[in-house]
N, C-alpha and C positions, 0 to 999 in steps of 0.2 A: 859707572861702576855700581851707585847705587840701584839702577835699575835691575841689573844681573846679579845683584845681591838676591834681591827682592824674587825676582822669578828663583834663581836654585831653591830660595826657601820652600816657593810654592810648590814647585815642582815635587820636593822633598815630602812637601802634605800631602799630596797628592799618593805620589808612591808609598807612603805608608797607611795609607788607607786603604790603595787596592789591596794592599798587602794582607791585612787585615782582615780576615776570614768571617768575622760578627759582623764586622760596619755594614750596615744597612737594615731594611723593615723586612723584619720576618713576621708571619702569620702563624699563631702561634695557637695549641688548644690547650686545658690543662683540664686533668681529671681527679676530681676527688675520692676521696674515701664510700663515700655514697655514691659514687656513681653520676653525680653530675659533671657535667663539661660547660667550660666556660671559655670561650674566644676570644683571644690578643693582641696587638698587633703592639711589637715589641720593636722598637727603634733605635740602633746606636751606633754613635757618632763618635767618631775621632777627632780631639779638638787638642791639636797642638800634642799628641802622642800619647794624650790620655783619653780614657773612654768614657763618655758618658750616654744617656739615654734616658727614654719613658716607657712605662708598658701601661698599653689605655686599652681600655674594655669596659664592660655596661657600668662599672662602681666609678667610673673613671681616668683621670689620668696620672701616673706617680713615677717619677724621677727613680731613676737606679742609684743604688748605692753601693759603693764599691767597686762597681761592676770591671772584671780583669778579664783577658784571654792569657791563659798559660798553655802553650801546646795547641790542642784538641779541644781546652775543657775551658769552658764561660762560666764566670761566676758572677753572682750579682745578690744583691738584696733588693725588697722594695717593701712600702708598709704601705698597704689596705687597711682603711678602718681603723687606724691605731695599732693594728698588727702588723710585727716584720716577717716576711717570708723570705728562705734562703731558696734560689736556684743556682742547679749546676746541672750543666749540658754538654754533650759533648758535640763540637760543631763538625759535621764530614761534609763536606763541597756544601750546599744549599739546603742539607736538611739538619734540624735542631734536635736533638734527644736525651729525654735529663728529666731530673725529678725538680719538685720544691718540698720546701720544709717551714712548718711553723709551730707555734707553740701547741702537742697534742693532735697534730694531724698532718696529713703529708698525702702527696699525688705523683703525678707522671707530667711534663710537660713536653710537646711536642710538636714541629712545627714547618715551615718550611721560610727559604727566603722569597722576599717578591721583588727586591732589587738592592 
């Protein structure tokens, strides 16, 4: 009994991950106000039906904050440097598109998934 407890759970993790539109590692670019681009590789994870994750690139690696799927639309924070930045995306099958926001400047982020 305890055994088929145990697997319906799994199985349950399971299905709500596929389900799950974000969960997994997307490649991600982001474009600033100057014209620089900087590339991400944005990771996240369904841990018991909630979402967590990292976005790592050349400054590092930093934990998502808040990070939700409502609909279409991913939201997240993360702080670089002492600063928080807001991203909202809208997810359509395997491709990312969406801006961020931080204190005084703001960009495009865009991206694809790789699994």
């Amino acid at each position: 009994m305890q055994r088929r407890m145990m697997l319906l759970v799994v199985v349950a993790a399971v299905l709500l991950a596929a389900g799950n539109a974000v969960v997994g590692t997307w490649q991600v670019v982001s474009d600033s106000p100057g014209g620089e681009q900087y590339t991400w590789t944005l990771v996240v994870k369904d841990e018991g039906g909630k979402l967590s994750g990292t976005l790592t690139g050349g400054p590092g690696q930093f934990p998502l904050i808040e990070p939700k799927l409502e609909g279409d639309t991913f939201t997240c924070k993360v702080t670089v440097e002492e600063v928080t930045y807001a991203i909202q995306s809208k997810i359509t099958g395997s491709k990312f598109d969406g801006t961020w926001k931080g204190p005084g400047s703001q960009g495009t982020i865009k991206g694809s998934k790789q699994s």
